[in-house]
VOZA-696030 format. One line per 3 residues: number of its first residue (from 1); their letters; for each residue x, y, z of C-alpha. Coordinates in steps of 0.25 Angstrom, whole numbers, plus 2048, in hexadecimal, padded with zeros to 3 digits. Layout:
NUM> A> X/Y/Z; ...;
# end
This chain:
1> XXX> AD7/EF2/A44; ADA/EF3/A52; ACC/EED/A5A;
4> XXX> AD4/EEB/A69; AD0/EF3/A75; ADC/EFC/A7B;
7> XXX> AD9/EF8/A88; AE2/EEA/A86; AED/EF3/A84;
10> XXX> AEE/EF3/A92; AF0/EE6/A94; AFB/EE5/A8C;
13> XXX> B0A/EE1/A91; B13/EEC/A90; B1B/EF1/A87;
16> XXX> B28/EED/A84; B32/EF2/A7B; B3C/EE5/A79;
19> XXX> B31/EDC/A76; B2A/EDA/A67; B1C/EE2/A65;
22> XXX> B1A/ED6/A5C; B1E/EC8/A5A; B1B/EBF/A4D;
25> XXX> B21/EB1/A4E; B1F/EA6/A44; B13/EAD/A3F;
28> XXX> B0C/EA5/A33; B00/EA6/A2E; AF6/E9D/A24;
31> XXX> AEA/EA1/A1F; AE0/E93/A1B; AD7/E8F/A14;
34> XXX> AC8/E8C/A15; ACC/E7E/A16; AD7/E82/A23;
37> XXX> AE3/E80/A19; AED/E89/A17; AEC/E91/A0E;
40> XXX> AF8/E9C/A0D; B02/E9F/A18; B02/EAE/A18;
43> XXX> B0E/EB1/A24; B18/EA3/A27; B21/EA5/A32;
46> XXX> B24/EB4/A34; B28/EBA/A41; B2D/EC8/A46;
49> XXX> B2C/ED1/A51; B2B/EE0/A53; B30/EE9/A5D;
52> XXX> B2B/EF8/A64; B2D/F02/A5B; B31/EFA/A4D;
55> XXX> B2A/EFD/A42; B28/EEF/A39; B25/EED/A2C;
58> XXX> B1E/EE1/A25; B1F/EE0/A18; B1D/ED7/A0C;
61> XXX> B14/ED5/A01; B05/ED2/9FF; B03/EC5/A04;
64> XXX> B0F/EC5/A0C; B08/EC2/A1A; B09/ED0/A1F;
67> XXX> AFA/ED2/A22; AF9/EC5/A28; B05/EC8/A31;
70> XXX> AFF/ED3/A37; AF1/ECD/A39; AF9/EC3/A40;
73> XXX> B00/ECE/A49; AF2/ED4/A4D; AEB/EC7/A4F;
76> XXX> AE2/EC7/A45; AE8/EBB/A40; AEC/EB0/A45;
79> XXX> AF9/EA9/A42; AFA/E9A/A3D; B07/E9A/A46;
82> XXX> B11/EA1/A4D; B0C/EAE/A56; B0C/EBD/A57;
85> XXX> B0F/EC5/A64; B0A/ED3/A64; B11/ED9/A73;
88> XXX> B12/ECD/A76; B03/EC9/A74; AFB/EC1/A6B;
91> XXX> AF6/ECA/A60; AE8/EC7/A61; AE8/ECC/A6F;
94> XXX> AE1/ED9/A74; AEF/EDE/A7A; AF5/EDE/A6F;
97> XXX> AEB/EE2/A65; AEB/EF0/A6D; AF8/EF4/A6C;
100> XXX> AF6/EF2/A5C; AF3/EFB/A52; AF0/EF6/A44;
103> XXX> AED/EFC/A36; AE9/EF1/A2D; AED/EF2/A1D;
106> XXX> ADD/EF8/A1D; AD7/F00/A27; AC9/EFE/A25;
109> XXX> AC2/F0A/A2E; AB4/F0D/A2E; AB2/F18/A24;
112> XXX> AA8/F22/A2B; AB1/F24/A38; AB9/F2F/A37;
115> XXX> AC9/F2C/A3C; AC4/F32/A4B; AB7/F29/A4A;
118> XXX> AC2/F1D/A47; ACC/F1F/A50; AC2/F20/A5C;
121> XXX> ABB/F15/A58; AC8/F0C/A57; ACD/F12/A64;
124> XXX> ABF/F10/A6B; AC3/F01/A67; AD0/F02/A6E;
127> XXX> ACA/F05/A7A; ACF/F16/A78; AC8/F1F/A81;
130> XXX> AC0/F28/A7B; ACB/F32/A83; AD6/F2C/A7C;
133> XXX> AD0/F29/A70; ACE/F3A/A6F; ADB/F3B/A73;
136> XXX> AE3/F31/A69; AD8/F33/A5B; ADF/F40/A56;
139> XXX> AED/F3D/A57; AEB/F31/A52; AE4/F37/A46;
142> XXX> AEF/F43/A46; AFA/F39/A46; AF6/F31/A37;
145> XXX> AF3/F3D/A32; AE3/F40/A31; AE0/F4D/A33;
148> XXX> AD6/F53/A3D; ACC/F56/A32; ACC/F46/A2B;
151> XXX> ACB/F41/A3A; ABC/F43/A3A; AB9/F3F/A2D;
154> XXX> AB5/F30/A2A; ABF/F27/A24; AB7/F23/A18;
157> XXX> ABA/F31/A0F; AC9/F30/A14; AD3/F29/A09;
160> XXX> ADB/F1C/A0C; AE7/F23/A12; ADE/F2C/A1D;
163> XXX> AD6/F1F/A20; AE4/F1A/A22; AE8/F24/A2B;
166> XXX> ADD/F20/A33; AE0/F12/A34; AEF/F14/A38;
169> XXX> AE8/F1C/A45; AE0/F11/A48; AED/F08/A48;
172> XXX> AF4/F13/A52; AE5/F16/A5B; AE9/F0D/A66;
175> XXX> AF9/F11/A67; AFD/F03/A62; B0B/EFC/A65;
178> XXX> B0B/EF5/A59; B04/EFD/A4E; B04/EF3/A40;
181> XXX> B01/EFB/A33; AFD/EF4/A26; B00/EFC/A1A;
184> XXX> AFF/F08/A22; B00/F14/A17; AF6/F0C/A0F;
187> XXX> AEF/F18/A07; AF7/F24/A0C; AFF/F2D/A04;
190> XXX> B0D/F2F/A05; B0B/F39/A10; B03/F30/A1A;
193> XXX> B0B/F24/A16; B16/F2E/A1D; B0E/F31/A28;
196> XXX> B0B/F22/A2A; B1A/F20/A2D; B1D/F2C/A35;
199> XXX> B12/F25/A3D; B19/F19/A3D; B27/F1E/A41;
202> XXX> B21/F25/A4D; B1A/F1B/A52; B26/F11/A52;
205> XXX> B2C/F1D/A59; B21/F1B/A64; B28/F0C/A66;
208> XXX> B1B/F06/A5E; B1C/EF9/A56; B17/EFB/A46;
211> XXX> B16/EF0/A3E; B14/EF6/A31; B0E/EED/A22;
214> XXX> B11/EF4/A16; B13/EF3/A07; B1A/F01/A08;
217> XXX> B28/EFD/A0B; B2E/F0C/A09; B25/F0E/A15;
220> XXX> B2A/F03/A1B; B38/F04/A1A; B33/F14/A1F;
223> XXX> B2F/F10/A2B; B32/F00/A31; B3E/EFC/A39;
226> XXX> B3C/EEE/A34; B34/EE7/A28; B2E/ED7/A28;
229> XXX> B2C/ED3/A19; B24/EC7/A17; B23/EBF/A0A;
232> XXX> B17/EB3/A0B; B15/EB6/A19; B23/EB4/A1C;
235> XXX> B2D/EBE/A21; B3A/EBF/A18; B3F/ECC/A1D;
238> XXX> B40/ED4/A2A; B4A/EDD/A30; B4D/EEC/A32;
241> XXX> B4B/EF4/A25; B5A/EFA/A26; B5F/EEC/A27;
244> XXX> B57/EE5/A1C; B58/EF1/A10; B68/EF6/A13;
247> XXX> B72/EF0/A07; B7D/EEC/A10; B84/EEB/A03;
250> XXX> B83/EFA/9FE; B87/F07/A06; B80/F14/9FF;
253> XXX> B89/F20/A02; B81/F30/A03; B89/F3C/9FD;
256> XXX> B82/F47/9FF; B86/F53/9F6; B8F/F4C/9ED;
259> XXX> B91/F53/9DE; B8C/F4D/9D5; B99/F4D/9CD;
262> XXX> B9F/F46/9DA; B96/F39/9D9; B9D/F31/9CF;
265> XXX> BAA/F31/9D6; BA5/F2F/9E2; B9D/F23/9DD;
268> XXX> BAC/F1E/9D7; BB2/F1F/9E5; BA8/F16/9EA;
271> XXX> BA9/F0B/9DF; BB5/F04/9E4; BAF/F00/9F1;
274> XXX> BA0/EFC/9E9; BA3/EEF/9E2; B95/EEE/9DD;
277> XXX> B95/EFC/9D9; B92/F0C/9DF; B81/F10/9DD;
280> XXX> B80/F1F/9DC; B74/F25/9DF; B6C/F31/9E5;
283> XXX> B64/F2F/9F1; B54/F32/9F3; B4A/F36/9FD;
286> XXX> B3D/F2B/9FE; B32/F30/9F7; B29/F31/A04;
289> XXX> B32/F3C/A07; B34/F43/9FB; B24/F42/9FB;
292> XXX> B22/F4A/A07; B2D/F53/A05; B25/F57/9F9;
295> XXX> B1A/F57/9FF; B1F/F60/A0B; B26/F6B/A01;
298> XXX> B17/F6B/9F9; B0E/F6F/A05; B18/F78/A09;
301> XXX> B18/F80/9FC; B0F/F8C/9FE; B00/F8A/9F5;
304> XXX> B03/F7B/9F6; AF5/F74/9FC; AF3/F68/A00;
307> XXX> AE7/F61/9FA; ADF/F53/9FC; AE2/F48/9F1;
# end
């Protein structure tokens, strides 16, 4: 939840595009006991950066040390060792904390505001005007998809996904650099998980940092320019998707409009040069797309009415 008055953001260094938004080094973390031992290491020597306008994925499985990670990047944990640099600043400070955004894995909003009621609420704590806060609530509400006539209703009768959707506003309310998203399309259907990743593409278009936590990796391979994957709190992979997923050792060739009667000869022309053998095979669109092409086609059809679950 972002808690840190927008008026620091003034005091901050200015921005500058060559240098990291955020800097992990020799992060490690151990959780103790009653008795001061340790008890479980949950992140053992991971470092990273990342730049303007990269959109970074950290994944791994339950228990990986992804959460504790990024409690550590927003200061709400401290490390055991090693040191986290957010624009250059301690994480924990009031500087950096403003130019955050943050949706956490749960967004626990009080239940009888209405999204408006919320938004103000969070940007009175920001410091927002209530000028600015006019000005900014419904774009922001416009911009994750709540419609005019949700925006005064209180969150409590609204299902996880449009309660999620309020959240991912809260994350953006203060125009954040650095915007870190945990589960992000947690509850939505297929269309707001599209939605969500629209969002995410133009906002790395405006030149801002995403650090993005999921278990949805088709959505992350959608959208990241790089992935960290952390097993036992350590980082065995990192690297540009095209980089870590191409199969330097295979080469798929695209005919389009070949006969069909044409395909086993031209599968034999190929087979010399394939000492482990030729793979013929017909290519498909992603699901997502064949969804909303569906969906697309079915509103269009005249008498076809769209209707609440």
């Amino acid at each position: 939840m972002n808690r840190f008055p927008m008026n620091a953001q003034n005091q901050s260094p200015p921005r500058d595009e060559t240098r990291p938004v955020l800097e992990a080094e020799h992060l490690e973390k151990t959780f103790l006991d009653f008795w001061k031992r340790p008890r479980v290491k949950a992140v053992a020597d991971l470092s990273f950066s990342a730049f303007p306008g990269e959109v970074l994925g950290l994944l791994g499985p339950n228990g990986s040390g992804k959460s504790t990670t990024i409690k550590m990047l927003l200061g709400l944990l401290r490390p055991t060792a090693g040191s986290v640099r957010l624009f250059g600043l301690a994480p924990d400070t009031p500087q950096a904390r403003a130019r955050i955004g943050y949706l956490p894995e749960l967004s626990n909003l009080h239940k009888f505001l209405t999204p408006r009621e919320t938004l103000d609420y969070y940007g009175g704590l920001f410091g927002l005007s209530s000028a600015k806060r006019r000005e900014t609530i419904p774009s922001l509400l416009d911009r994750v998809g709540i419609a005019r006539k949700d925006a005064d209703r209180a969150i409590g009768e609204f299902s996880k996904g449009m309660a999620r959707r309020v959240g991912l506003a809260q994350a953006l309310l203060n125009n954040p650099e650095l915007v870190i998203l945990d589960e992000p399309t947690s509850g939505l259907d297929p269309i707001g998980r599209h939605d969500v990743k629209e969002m995410i593409r133009e906002l790395r278009k405006e030149g801002k940092t995403i650090l993005l936590s999921s278990h949805l990796l088709g959505e992350v391979a959608d959208v990241c320019t790089r992935v960290l994957i952390l097993v036992s709190g350590r980082l065995h992979a990192e690297g540009p998707l095209d980089t870590l997923l191409r199969q330097n050792d295979c080469c798929r060739f695209t005919v389009n409009g070949i006969a069909p009667d044409r395909i086993d000869a031209a599968k034999a022309a190929l087979e010399p040069f394939a000492p482990n053998g030729v793979r013929v095979d017909r290519p498909s669109v992603p699901l997502e797309d064949f969804f909303l092409d569906a969906i697309r086609k079915a509103n269009a059809t005249p008498g076809t009415q769209p209707h609440d679950e």
